[in-house]
N, CA, C and O atoms as a GROMACS GRO file, in nm:
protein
  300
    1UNK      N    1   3.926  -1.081 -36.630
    1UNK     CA    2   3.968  -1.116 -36.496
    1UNK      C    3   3.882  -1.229 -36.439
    1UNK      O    4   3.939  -1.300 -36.357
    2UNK      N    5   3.747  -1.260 -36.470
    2UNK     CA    6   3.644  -1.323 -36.459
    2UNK      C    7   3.706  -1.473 -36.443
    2UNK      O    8   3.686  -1.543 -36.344
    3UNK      N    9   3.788  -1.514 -36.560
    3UNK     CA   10   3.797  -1.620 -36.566
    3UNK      C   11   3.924  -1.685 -36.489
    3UNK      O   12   3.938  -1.807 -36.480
    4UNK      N   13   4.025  -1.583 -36.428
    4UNK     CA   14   4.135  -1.606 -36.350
    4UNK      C   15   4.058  -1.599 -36.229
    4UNK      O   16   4.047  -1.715 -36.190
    5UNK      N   17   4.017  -1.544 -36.174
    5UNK     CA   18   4.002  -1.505 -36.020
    5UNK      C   19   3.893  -1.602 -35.979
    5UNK      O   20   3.900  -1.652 -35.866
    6UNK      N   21   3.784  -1.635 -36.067
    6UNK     CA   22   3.704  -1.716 -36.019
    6UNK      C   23   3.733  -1.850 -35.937
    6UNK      O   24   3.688  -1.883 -35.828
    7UNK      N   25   3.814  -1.913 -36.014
    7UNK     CA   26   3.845  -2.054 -35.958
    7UNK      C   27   3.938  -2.036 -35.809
    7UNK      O   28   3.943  -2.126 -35.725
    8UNK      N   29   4.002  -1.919 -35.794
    8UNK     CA   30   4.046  -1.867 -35.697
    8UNK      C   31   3.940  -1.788 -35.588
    8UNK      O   32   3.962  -1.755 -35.471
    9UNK      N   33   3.889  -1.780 -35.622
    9UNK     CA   34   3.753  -1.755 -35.524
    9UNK      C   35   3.705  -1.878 -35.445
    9UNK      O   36   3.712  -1.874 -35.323
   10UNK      N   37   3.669  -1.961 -35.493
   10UNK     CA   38   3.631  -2.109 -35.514
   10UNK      C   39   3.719  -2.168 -35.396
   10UNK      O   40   3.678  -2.222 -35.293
   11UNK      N   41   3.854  -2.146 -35.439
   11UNK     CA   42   4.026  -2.184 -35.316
   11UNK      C   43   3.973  -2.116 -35.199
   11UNK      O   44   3.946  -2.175 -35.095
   12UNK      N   45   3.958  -1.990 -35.217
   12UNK     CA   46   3.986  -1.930 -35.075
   12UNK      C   47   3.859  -1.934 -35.007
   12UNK      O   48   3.881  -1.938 -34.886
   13UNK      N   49   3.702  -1.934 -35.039
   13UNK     CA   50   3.622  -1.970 -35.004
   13UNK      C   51   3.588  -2.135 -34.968
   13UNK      O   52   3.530  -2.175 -34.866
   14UNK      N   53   3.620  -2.186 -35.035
   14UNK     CA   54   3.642  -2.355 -34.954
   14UNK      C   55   3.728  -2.345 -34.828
   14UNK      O   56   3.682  -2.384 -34.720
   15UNK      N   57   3.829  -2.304 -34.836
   15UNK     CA   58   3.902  -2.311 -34.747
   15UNK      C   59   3.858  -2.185 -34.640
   15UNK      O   60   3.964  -2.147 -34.590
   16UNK      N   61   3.776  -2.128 -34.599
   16UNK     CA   62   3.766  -2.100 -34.464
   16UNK      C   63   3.619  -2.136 -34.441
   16UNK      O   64   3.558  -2.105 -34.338
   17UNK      N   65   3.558  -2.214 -34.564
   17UNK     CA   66   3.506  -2.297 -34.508
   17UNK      C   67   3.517  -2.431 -34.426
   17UNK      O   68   3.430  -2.515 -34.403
   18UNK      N   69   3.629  -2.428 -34.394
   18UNK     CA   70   3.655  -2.573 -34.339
   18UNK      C   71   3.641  -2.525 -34.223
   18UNK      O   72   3.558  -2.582 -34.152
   19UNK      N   73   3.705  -2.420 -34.175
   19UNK     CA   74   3.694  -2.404 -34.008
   19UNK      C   75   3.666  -2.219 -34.026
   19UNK      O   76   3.649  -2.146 -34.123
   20UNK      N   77   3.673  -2.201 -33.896
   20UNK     CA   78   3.676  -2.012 -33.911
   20UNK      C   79   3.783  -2.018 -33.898
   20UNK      O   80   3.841  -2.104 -33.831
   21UNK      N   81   3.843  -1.910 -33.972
   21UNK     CA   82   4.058  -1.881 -33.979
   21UNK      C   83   4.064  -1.789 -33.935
   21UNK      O   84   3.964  -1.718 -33.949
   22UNK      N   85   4.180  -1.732 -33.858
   22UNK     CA   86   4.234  -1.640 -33.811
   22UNK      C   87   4.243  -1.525 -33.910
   22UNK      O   88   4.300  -1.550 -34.016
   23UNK      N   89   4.176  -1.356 -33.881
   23UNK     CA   90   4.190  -1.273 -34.020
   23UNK      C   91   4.354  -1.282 -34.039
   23UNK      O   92   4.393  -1.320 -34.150
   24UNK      N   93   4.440  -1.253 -33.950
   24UNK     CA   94   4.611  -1.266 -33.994
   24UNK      C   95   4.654  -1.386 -34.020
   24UNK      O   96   4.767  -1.397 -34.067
   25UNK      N   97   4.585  -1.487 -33.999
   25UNK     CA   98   4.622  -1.648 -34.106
   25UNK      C   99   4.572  -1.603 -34.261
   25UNK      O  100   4.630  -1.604 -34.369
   26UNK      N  101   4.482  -1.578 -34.233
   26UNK     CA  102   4.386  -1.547 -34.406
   26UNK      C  103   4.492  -1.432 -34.497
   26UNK      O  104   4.525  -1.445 -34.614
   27UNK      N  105   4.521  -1.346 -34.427
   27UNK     CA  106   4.583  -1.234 -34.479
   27UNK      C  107   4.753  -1.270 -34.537
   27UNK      O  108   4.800  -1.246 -34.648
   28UNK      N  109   4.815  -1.329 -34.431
   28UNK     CA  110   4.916  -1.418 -34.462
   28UNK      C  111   4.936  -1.462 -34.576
   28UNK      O  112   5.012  -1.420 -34.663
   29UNK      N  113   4.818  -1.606 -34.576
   29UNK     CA  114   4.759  -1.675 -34.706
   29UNK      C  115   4.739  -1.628 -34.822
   29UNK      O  116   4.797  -1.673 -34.920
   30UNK      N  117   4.629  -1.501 -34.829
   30UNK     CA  118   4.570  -1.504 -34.936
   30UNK      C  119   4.576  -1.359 -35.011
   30UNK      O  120   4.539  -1.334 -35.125
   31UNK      N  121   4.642  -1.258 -34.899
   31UNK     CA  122   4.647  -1.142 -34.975
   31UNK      C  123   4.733  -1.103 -35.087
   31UNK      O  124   4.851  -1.140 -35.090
   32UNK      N  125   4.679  -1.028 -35.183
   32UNK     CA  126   4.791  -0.989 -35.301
   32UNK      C  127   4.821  -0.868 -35.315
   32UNK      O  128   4.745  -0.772 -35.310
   33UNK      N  129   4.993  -0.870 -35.344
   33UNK     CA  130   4.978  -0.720 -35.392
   33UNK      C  131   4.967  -0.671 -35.530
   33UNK      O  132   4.942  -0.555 -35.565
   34UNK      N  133   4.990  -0.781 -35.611
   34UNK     CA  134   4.871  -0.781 -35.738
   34UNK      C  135   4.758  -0.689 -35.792
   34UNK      O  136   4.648  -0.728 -35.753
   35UNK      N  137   4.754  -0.600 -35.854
   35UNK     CA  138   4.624  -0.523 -35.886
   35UNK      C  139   4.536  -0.608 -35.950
   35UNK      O  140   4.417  -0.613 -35.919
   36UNK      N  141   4.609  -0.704 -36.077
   36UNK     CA  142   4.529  -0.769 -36.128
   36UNK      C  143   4.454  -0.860 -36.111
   36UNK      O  144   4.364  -0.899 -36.185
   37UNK      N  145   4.498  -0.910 -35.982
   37UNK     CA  146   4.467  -1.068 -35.893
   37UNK      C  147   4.393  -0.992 -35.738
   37UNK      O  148   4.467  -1.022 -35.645
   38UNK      N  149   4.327  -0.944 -35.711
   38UNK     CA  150   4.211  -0.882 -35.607
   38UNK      C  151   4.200  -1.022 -35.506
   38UNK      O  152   4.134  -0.979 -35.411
   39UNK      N  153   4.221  -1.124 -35.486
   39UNK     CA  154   4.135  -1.259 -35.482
   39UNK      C  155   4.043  -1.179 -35.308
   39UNK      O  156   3.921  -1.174 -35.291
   40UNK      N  157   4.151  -1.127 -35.206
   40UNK     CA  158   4.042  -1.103 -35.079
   40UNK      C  159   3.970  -1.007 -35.133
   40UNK      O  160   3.849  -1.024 -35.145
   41UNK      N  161   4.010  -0.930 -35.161
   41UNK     CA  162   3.928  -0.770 -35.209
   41UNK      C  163   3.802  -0.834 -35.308
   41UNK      O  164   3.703  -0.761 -35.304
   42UNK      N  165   3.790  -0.916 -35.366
   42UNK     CA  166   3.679  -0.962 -35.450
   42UNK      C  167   3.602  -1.037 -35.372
   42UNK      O  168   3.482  -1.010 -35.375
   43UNK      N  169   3.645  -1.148 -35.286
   43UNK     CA  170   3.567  -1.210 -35.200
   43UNK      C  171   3.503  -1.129 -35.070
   43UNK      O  172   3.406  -1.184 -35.018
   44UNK      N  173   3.548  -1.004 -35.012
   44UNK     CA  174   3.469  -0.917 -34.965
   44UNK      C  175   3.370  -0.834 -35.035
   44UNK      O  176   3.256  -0.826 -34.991
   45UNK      N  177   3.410  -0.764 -35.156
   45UNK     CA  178   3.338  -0.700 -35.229
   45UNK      C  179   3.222  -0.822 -35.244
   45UNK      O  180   3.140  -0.824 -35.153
   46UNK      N  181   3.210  -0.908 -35.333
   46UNK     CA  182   3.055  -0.998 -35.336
   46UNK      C  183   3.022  -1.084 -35.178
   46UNK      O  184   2.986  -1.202 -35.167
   47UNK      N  185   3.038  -1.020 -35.106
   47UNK     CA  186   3.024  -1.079 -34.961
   47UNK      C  187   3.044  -1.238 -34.914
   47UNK      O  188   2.977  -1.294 -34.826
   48UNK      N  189   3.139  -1.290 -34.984
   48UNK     CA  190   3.145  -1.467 -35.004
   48UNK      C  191   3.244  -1.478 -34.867
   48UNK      O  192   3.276  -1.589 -34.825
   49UNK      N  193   3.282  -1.373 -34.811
   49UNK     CA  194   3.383  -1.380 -34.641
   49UNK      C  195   3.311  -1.319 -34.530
   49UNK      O  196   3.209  -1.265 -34.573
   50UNK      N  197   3.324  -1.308 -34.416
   50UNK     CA  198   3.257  -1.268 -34.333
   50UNK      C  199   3.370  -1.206 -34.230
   50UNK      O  200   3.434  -1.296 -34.176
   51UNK      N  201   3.397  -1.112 -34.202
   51UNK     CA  202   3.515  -1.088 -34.072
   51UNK      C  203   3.395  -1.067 -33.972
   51UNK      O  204   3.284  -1.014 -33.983
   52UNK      N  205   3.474  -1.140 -33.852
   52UNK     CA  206   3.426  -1.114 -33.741
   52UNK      C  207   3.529  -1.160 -33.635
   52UNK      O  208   3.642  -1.206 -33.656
   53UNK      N  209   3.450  -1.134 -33.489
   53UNK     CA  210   3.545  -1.180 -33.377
   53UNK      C  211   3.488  -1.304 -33.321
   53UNK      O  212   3.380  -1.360 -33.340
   54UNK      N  213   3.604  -1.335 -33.237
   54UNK     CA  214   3.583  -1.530 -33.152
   54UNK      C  215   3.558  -1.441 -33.025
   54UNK      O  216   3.589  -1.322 -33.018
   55UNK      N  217   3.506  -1.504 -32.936
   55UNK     CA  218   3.487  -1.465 -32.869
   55UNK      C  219   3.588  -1.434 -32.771
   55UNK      O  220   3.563  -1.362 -32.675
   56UNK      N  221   3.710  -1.488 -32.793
   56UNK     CA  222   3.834  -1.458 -32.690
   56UNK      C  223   3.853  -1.312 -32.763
   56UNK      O  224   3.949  -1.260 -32.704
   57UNK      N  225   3.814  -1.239 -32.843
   57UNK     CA  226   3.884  -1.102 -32.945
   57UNK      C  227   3.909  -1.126 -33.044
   57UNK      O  228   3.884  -1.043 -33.131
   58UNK      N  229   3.981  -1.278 -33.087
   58UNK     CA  230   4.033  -1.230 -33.200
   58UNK      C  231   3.981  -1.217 -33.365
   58UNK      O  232   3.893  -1.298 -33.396
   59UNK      N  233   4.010  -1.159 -33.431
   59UNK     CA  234   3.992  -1.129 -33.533
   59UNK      C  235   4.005  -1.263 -33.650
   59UNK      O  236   4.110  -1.305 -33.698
   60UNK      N  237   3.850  -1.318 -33.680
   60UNK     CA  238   3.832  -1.418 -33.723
   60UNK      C  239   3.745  -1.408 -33.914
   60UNK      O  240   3.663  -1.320 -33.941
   61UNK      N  241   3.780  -1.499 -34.000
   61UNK     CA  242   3.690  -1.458 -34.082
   61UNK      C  243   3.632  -1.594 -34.120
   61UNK      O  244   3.704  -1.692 -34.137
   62UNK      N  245   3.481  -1.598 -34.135
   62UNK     CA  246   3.406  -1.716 -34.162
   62UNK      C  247   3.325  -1.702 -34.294
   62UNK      O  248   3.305  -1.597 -34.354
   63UNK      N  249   3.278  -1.835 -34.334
   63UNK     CA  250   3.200  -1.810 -34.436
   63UNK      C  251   2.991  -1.844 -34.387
   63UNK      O  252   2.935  -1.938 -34.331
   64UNK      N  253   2.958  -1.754 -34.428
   64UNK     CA  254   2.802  -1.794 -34.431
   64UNK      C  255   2.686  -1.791 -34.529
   64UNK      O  256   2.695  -1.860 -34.631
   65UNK      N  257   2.586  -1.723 -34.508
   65UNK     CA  258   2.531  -1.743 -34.645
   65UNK      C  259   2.554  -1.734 -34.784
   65UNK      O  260   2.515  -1.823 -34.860
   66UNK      N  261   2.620  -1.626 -34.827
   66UNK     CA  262   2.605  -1.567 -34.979
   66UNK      C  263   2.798  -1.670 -34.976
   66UNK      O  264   2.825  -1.720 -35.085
   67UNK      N  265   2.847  -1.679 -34.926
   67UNK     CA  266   2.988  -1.744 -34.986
   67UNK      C  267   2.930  -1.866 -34.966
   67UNK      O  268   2.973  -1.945 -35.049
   68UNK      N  269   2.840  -1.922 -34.880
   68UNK     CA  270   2.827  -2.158 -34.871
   68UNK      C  271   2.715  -2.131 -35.037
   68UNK      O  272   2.733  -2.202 -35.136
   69UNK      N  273   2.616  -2.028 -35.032
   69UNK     CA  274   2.529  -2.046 -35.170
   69UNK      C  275   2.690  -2.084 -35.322
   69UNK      O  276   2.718  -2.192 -35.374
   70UNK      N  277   2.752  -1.955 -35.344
   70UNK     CA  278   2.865  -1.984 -35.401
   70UNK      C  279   2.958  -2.093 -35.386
   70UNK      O  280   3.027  -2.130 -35.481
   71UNK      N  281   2.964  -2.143 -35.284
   71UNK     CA  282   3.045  -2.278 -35.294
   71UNK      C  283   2.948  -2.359 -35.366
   71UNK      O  284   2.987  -2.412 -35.470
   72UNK      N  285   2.847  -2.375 -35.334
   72UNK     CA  286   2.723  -2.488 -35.376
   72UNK      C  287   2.670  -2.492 -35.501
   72UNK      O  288   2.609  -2.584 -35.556
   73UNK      N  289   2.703  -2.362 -35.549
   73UNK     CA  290   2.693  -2.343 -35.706
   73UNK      C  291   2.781  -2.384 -35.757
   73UNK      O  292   2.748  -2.422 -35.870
   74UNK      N  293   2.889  -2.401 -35.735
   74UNK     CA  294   3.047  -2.418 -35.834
   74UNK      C  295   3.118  -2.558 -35.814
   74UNK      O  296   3.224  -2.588 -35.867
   75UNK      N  297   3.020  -2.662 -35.705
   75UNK     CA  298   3.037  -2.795 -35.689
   75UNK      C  299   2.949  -2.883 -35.760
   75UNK      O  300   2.962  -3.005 -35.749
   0.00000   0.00000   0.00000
């Protein structure tokens, strides 16, 4: 699985690195119902996403340390 999901890690971690995304934009985007393909469930499990809130409430997910170290490794 190592070698599928990784480069997909890589996608979905760049990309909320660009801005903080909405968790129901992200979920939209990126969730699977796939057993074999995990891509959010893996990027939470090694902590490379961050959920949190904006300050208006809503339900936001960003990237910070342990996912920008992983981007910086794989560029």
């Amino acid at each position: 699985m190592s070698d599928t999901i990784e480069p997909l890690l890589v996608d979905l971690v760049a990309w909320i690195a660009k801005e903080p995304r909405d968790y129901f934009e992200t979920m939209d985007a990126w969730r699977t119902s796939c057993p074999r393909l995990p891509v959010w469930e893996e990027a939470n499990a090694r902590g490379l996403v961050t959920p949190t809130r904006a300050t208006d409430g809503r339900a936001m997910v960003c990237v910070f340390g342990q996912g920008q170290a992983f981007l910086k490794s794989r560029t």
